[in-house]
MARKEVO-37056 format. One record per residue: x, z, y of N, C-alpha, C in turn; residue in three letters. Coordinates in steps of 0.2 Angstrom, whole numbers, plus 5000, padded with zeros to 4 digits. Atoms other than C-alpha are relative to their C-alpha. Layout:
XZYXZYXZYAla...
This chain:
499750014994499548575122500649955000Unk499550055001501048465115500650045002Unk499049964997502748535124499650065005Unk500149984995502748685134500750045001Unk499249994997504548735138500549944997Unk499150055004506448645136500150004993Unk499849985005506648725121500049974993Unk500050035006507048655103499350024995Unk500649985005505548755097499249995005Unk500950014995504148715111499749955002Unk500550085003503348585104499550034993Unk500650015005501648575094500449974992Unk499850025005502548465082500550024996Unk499549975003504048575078499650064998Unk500349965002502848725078499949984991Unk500250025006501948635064500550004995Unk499550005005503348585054500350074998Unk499549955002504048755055499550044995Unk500549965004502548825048499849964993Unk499950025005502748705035500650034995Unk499649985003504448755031500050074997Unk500149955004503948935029499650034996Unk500450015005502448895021500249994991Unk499650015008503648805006500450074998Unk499349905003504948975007499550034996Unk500449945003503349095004499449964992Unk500350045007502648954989500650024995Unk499449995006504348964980500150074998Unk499749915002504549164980499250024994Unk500549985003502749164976499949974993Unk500150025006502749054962500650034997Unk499649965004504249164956499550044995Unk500349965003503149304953499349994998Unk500750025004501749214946499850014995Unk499949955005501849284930500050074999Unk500049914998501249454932500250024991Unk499750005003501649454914500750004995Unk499550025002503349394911500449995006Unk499449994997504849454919500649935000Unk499250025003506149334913500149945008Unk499850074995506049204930500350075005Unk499949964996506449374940500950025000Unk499549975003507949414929500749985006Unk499350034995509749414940500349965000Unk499550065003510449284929499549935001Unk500750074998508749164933500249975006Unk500150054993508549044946499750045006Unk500650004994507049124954500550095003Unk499449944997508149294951500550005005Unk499750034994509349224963499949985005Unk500350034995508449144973499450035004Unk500549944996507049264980500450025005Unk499649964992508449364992500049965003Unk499750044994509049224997499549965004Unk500550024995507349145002499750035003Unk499949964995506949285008500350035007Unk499550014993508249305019499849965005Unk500150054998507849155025499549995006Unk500550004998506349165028499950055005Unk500249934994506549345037500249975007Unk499850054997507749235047499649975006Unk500350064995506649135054499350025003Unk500349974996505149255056500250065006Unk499949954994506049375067500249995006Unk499650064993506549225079499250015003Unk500950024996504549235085499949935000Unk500250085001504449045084499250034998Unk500450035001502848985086500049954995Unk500050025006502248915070500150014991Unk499649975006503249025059499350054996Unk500449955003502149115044500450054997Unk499549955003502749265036499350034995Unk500349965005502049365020499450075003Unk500049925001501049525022500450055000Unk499549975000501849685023499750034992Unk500049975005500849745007500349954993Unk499550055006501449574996500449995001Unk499249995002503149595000500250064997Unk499949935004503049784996500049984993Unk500349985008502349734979500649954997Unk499550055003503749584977500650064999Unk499249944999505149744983499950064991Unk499949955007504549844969500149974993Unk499950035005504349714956500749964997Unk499450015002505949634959500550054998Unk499649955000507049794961499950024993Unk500349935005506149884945500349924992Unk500050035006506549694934500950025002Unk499050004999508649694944500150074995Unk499549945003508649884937499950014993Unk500050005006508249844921500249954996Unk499650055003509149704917500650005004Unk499450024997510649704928500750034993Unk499749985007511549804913500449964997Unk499750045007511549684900500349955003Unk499550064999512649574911500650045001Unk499449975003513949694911500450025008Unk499650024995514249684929500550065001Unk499649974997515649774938499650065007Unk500649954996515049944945500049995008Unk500150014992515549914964499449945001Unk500650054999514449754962499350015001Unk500450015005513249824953499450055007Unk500249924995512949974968499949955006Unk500150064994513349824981499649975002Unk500550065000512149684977499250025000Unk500749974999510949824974499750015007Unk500349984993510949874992499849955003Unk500250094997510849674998499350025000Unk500950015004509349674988499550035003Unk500449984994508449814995499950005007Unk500050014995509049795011499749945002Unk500250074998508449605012499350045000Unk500549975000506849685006499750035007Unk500549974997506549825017500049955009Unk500050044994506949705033499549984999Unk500450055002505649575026499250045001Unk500649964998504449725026500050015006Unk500149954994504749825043499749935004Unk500650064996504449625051499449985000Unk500549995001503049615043499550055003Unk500249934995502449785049500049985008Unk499950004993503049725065499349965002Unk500350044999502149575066499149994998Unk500549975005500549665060499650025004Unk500149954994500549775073499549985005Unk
């Protein structure tokens, strides 16, 4: 159709794009956990470690807006990312020594980003 409202988002071409953008977010998470073998890009002190909530976030961000164009994960491959992140953070957060209020704090982020990232998912399923 090309445009169909005023809106910054209702346009074909922005759709596309956007569905590009979350396209890239759910490749970066995904090539996180591409190694079903080998934890260590997971780890808290990693790049991918750090960078998962926050692309996720992101990404929930921008599927909970309904934008036409936006993709979003499954609810069962985010389940299986919530378990395999949480299960590497609570096995490796230790050895960095953190400070217990953090350690209690950053966990709940963590989950919490997750269980969000599902229940849209679910939503959007529906």
């Amino acid at each position: 159709m090309g445009t169909w409202g005023p809106g910054n988002f209702d346009d074909d071409t922005v759709a596309d794009a956007l569905s590009e953008i979350t396209d890239e977010l759910i490749a970066k998470i995904s090539e996180v956990f591409a190694d079903e073998d080998d934890d260590t890009e997971l780890q808290p002190d990693e790049w991918g470690g750090a960078m998962v909530p926050a692309w996720l976030e992101i990404l929930t961000d921008i599927g909970s807006a309904g934008r036409v164009g936006a993709t979003f994960p499954s609810s069962s491959t985010l389940e299986g990312w919530q378990d395999r992140y949480i299960r590497v953070w609570d096995d490796y957060i230790d050895e960095l020594e953190p400070d217990e209020d953090y350690r209690t704090d950053r966990r709940q982020v963590i989950v919490s980003t997750f269980e969000r990232a599902v229940a849209l998912a679910h939503e959007r399923e529906a």
